[in-house]
Backbone bond lengths (Angstrom), bond angles and torsions (degrees), N, CA, C in turn:
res aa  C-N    CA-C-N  psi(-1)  N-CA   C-N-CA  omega(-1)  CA-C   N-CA-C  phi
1 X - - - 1.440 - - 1.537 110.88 -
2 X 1.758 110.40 -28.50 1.722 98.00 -164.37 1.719 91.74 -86.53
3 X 1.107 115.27 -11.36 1.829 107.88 -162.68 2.330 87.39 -90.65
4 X 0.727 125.82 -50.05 1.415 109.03 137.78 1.496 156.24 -22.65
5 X 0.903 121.30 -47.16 1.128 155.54 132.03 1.740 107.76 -24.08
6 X 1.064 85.57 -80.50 2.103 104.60 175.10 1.090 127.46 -51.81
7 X 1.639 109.12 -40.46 1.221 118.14 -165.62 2.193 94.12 -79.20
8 X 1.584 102.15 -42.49 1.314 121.59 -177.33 1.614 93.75 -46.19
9 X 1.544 133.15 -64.20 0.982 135.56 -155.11 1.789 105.61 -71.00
10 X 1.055 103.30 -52.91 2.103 117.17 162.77 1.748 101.59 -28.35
11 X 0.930 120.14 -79.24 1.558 130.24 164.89 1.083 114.80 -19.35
12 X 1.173 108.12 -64.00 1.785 127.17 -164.71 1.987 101.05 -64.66
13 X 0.702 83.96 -67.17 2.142 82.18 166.17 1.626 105.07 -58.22
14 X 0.945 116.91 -55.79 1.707 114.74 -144.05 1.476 91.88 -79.17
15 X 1.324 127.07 -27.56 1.303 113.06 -163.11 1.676 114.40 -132.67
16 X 1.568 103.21 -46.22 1.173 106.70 -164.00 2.057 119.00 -85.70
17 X 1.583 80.20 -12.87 1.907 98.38 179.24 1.654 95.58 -71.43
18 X 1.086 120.91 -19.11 1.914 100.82 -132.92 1.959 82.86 -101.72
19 X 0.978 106.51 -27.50 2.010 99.33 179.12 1.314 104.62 -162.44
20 X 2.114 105.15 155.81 1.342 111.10 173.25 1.006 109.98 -111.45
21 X 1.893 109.34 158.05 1.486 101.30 -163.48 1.606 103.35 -131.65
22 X 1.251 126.91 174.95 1.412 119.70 -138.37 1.376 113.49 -114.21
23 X 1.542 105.86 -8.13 1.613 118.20 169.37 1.484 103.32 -145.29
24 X 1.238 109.49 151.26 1.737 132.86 149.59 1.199 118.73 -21.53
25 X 1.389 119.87 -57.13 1.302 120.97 171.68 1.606 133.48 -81.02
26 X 1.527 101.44 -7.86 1.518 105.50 -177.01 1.773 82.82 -90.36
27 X 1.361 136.64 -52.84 1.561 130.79 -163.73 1.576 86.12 -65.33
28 X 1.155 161.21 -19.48 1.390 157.89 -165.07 1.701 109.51 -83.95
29 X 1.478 100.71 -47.18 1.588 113.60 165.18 1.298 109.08 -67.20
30 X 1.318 89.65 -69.76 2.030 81.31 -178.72 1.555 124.58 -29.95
31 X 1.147 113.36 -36.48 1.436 130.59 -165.18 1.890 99.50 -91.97
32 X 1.054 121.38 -59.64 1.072 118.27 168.04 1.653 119.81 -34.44
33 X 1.282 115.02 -49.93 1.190 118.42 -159.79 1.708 104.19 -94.61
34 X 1.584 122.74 -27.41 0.982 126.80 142.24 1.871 123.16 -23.44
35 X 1.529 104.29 -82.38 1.730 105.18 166.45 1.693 115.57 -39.84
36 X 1.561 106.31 -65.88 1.661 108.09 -147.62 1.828 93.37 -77.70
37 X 1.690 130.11 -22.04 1.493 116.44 -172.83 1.299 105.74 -100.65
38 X 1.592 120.33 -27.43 1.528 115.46 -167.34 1.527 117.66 -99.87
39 X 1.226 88.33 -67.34 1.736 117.67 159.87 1.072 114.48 -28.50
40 X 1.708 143.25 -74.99 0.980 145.08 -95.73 2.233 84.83 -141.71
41 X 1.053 99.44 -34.13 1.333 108.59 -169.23 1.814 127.03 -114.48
42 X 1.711 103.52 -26.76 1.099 98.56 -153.15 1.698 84.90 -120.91
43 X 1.506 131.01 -6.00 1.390 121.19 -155.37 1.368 111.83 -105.02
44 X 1.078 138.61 74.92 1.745 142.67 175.82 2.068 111.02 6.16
45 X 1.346 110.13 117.25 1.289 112.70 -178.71 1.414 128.49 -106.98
46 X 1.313 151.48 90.43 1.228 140.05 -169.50 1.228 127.07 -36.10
47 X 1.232 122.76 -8.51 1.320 121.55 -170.51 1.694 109.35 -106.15
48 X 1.552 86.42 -14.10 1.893 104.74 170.91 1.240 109.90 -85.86
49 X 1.628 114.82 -6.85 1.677 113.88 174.27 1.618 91.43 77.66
50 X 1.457 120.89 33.00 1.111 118.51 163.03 1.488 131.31 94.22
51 X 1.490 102.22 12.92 1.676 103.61 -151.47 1.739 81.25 -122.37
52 X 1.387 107.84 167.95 1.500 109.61 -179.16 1.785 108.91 -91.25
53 X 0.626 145.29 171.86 1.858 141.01 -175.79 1.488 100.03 -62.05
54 X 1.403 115.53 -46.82 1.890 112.00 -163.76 1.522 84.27 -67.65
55 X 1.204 128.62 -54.45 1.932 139.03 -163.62 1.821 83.03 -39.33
56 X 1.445 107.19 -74.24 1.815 116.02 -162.94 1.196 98.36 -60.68
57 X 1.556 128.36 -68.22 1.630 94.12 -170.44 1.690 129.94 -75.68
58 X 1.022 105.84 23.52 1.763 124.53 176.62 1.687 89.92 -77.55
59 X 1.704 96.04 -61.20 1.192 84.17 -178.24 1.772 151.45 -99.34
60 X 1.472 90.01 18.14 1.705 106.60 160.38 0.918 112.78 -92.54
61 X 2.008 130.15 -19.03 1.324 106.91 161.14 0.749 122.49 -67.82
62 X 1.476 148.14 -30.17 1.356 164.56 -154.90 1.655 113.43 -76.80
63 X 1.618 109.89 -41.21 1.144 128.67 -179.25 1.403 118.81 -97.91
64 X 1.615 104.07 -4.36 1.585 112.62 163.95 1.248 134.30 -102.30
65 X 1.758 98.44 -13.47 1.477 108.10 -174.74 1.735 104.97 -107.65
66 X 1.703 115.22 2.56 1.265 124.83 171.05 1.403 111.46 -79.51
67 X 1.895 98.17 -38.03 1.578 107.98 -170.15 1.791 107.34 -88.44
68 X 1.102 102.48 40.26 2.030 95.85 -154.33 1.806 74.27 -118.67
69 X 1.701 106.59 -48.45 1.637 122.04 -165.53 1.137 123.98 -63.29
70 X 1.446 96.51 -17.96 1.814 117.08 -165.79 1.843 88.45 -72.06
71 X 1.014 100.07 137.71 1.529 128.99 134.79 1.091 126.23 -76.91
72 X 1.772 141.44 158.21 1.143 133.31 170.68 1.234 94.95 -101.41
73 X 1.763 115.84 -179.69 1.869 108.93 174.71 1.646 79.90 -81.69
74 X 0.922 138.55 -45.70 1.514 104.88 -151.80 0.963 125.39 -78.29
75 X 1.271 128.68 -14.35 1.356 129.18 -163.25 1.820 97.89 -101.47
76 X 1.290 114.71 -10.47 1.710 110.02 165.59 1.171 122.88 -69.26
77 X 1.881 118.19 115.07 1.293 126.28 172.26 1.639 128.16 -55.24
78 X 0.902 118.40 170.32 1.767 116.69 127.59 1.473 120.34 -93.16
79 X 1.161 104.46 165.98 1.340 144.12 -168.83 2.109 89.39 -45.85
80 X 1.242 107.10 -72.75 1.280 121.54 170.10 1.685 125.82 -34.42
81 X 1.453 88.29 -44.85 2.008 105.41 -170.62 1.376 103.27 -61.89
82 X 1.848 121.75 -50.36 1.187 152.67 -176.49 1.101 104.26 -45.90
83 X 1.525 113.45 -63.46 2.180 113.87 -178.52 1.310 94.47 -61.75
84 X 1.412 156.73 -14.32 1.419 133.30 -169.36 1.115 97.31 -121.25
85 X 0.787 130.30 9.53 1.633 121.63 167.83 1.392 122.58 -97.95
86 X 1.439 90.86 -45.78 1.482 102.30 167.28 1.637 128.32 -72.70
87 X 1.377 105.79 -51.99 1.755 99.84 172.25 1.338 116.32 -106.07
88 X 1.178 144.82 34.31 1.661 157.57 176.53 1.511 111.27 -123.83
């Protein structure tokens, strides 16, 4: 309830203080697009160690598609090992 609460109050400054709007559905957008463009994507998270979600998963792809390339030493052939493994 209190991380609610917070997030409710975050809103309440950042978005809902600053102008009024003239229908239900325009404060519905506003708010929508508030969570899913600002909120949700662009706002630094502690639990991300500070980074915004696009920042973190930039960088687990980065660190997953480095670790995908890796070879181990042991499991690297030669040139030789490769033809018999594969067609023998």
């Amino acid at each position: 309830n209190a991380m609610v609460e917070a997030f409710r109050a975050r809103m309440q400054v950042e978005l809902l203080n600053r102008r009024r709007w003239k229908t239900r559905v325009e404060l519905a957008t506003a708010i929508h697009d508030y969570i899913e463009i600002w909120h949700n994507t662009s706002k630094r998270h502690s639990v991300l160690n500070m980074l915004t979600p696009i920042e973190f998963e930039n960088q687990h792809t980065t660190t997953t598609i480095a670790a995908r390339f890796q070879t181990p030493a042991s499991k690297k052939t030669r040139p030789d090992q490769w033809w018999s493994q594969h067609f023998w």
